[in-house]
C-alpha positions as CSV (number, residue, x, y, z in Angstrom):
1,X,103.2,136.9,155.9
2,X,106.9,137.0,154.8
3,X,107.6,133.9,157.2
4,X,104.1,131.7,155.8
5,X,105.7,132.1,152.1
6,X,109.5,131.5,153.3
7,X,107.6,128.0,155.1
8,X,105.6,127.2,152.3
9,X,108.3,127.7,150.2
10,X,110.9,125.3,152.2
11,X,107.7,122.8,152.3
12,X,107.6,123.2,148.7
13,X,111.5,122.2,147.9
14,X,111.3,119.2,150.8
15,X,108.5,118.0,148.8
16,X,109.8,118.4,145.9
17,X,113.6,116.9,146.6
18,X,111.9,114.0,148.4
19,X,110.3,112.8,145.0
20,X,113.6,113.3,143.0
21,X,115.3,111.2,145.9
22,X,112.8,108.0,145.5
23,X,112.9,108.4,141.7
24,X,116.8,108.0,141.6
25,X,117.0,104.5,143.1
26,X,118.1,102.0,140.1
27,X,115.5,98.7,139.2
28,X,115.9,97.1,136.7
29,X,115.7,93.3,135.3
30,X,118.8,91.8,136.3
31,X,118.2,89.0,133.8
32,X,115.6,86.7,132.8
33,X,116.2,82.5,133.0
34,X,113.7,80.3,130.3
35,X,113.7,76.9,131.3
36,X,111.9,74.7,127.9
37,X,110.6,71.3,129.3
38,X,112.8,72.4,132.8
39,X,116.0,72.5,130.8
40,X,117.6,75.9,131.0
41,X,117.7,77.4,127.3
42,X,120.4,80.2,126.6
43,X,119.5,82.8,124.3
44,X,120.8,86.3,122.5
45,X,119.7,89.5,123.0
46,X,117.2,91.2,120.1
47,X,115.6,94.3,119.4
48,X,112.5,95.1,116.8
49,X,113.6,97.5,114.1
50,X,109.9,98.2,113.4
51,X,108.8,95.6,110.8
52,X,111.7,92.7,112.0
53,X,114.1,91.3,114.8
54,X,117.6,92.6,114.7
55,X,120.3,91.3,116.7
56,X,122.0,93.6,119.3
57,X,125.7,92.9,119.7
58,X,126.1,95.0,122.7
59,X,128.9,96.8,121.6
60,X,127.3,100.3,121.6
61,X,124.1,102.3,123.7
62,X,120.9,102.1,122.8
63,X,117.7,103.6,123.7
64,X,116.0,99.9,121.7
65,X,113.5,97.8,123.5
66,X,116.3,94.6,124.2
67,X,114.5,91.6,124.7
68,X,116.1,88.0,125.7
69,X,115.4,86.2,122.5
70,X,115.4,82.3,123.1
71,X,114.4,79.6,120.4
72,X,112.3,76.9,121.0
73,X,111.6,73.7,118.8
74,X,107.9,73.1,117.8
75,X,104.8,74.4,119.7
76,X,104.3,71.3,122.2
77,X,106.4,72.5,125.4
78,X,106.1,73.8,128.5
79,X,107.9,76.9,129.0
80,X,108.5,78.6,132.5
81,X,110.1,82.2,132.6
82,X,112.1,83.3,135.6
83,X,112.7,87.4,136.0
84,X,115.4,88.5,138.5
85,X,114.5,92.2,139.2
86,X,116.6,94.7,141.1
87,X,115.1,97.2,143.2
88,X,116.8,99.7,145.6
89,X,113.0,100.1,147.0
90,X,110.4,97.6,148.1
91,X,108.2,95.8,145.6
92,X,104.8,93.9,146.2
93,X,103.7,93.5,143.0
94,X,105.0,93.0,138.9
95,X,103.0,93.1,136.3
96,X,103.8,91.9,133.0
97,X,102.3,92.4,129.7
98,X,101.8,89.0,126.9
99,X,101.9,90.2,123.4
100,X,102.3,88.3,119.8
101,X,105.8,90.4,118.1
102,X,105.3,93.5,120.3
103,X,101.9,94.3,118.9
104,X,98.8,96.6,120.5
105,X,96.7,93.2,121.5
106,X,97.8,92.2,124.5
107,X,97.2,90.9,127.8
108,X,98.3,91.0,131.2
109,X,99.2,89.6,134.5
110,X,99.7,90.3,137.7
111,X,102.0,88.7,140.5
112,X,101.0,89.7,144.2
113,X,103.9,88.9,146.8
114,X,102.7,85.1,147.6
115,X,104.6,84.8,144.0
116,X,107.8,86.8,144.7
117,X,111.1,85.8,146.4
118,X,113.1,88.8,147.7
119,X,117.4,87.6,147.4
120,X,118.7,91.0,149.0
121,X,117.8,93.5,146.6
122,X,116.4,90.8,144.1
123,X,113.1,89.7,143.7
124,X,112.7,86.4,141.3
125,X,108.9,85.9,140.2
126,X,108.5,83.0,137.3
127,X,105.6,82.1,135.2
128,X,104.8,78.9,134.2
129,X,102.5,77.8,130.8
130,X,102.2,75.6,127.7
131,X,103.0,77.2,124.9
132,X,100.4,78.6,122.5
133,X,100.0,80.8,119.7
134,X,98.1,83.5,121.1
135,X,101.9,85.3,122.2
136,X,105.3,84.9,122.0
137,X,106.6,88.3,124.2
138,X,106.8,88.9,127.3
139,X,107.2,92.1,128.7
140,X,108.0,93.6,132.0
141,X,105.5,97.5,132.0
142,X,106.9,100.5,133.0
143,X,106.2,100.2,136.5
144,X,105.9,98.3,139.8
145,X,103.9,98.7,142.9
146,X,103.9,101.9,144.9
147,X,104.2,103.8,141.3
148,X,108.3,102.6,140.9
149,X,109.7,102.8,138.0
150,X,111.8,100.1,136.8
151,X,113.6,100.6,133.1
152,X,116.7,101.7,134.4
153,X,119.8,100.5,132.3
154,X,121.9,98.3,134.5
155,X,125.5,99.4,135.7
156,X,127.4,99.1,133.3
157,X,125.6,97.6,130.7
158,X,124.1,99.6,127.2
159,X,121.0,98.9,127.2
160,X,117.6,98.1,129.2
161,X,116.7,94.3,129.1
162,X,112.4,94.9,129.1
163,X,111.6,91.1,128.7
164,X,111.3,87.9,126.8
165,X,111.0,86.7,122.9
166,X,109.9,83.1,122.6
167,X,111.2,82.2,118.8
168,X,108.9,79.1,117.9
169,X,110.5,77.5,115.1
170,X,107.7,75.1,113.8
């Protein structure tokens, strides 16, 4: 009996120290590219305070949603969004989440590995559209294929990058 609950036990904490192990392994978005009419745009990193966009000047750590905030010129272009994700562990699928200024309607889309390139530990996946006023966010969800999760702050950095704000200036 003693030697069941001593095995059971030591089945228990492998178990157990196995999960932690898989759980510790860093992802996150390396950083995102937004090509407007295939010309590379550069952009500044934002956060929403609640009601508004505040900037974030890096200079301190943050628990904020940061998103890449690029600003676009008129509604008539076509936009294509590249993410660069890090992953210690092997990913098959992203999925990522359209929303108009972070709101509770949203949609989302998936990309299956036809649509990812894999750099080393980097996979690149980009999405491609006209732009529209149904969104204007895009954002990476809290977790990739096989249950990973991915918002991990980067080495080194403050905070955790979780996607894209498209700043249509009309």
């Amino acid at each position: 009996m003693r030697k069941t609950l001593i095995l059971i036990l030591f089945l228990l904490s492998l178990v157990f120290l196995s999960s932690c192990y898989r759980d510790n392994k860093f992802a996150y978005i390396e950083s995102i590219l937004v090509y407007v009419n295939d010309e590379l745009v550069e952009g500044s990193y934002v956060y929403f305070d609640g009601n508004s966009l505040k900037d974030y000047a890096g200079k301190k750590r943050t628990k904020e949603h940061i998103y890449y905030k690029v600003d676009i010129d008129g509604w008539e272009n076509n936009i294509k969004v590249v993410f660069n994700v890090y992953s210690e562990n092997e990913v098959s699928t992203f999925k990522v989440r359209k929303s108009f200024n972070d709101t509770t309607n949203y949609s989302s889309i998936f990309f299956e590995e036809e649509d990812i390139t894999k750099e080393g530990n980097i996979y690149k996946f980009s999405y491609e559209f006209a732009l529209s006023h149904t969104f204007n966010m895009i954002t990476l969800t809290s977790y990739m294929s096989d249950g990973i999760k991915y918002y991990n702050v980067k080495r080194g950095k403050l905070y955790t990058l979780f996607g894209v704000y498209l700043n249509v200036k009309a």
